[in-house]
N, C-alpha and C positions, 0 to 999 in steps of 0.2 A: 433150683429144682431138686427137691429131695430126692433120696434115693430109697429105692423101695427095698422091703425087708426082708423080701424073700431072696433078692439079689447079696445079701451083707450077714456074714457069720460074726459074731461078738464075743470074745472071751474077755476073761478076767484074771491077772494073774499079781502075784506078789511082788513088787519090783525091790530094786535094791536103792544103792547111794545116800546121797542127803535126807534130811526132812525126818529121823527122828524115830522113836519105837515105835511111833503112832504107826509109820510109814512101813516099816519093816513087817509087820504082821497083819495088816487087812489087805488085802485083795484090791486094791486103788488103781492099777493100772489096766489099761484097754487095749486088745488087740483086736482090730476090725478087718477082718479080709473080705474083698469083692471077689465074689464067687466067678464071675464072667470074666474077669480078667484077672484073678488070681494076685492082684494087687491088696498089698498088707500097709496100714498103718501101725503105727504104736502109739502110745501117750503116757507117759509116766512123768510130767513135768509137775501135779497137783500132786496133794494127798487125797483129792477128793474123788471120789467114783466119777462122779455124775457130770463133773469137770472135765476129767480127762475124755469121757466117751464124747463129751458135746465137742471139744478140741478134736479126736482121733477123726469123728463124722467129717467136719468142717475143714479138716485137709485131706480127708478122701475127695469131698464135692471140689474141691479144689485140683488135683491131682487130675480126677476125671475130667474136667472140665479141659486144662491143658491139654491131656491128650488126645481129646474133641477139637480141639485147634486147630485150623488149617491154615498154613504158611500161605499169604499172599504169593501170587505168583509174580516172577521176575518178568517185568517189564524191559528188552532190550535196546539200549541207544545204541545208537552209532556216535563214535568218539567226532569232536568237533576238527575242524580244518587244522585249526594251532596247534591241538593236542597229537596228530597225525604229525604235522611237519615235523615237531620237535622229538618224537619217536624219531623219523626219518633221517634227522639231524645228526642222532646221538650212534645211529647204526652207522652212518658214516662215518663219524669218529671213529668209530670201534675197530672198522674196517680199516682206515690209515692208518690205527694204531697197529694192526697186526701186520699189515704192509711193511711198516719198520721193522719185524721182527726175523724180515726175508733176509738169505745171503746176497750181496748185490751179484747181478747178471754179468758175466765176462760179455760185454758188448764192446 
């Protein structure tokens, strides 16, 4: 589902790094801000205008999309009979282990 235009500011700025004189002096890179949620892309991975706008769009709709997402909701079990005992088990160990760590009783 595209996004509409009214919603999306587009600039055009000079980027830096690799890619050459070509790249250093036109205008090749895109920054796309959604206006409603104040969310910004970049794209300076082309030398091409028309390249990086079509990439900056296409991880905006991306981005939006994720944060449209709604986490399934957690389903809760209950832990099975073996899983319980052997919890059970190991709290008793734990307990005659600190049992030993008593002074013995003057009986």
């Amino acid at each position: 589902m595209p996004i509409p235009e009214d919603e999306i500011e587009i600039t055009f700025f000079k980027s830096g790094g690799p890619g050459g004189q070509h790249k250093n002096v036109t205008e090749s890179s895109v920054r796309v801000r959604h206006i409603p949620t104040g969310m910004i892309v970049v794209a300076t991975a082309s030398r091409s205008q028309h390249r990086n706008k079509a990439e900056a769009l296409a991880e905006l709709e991306r981005r939006l999309a994720a944060r449209r997402r709604k986490p399934k909701r957690r389903v809760a079990t209950k832990p099975s009979r073996a899983s319980r005992a052997r919890r059970v088990d190991e709290k008793k160990k734990v307990g005659k282990k600190k049992a030993m760590r008593k002074p013995p009783s003057d009986d």
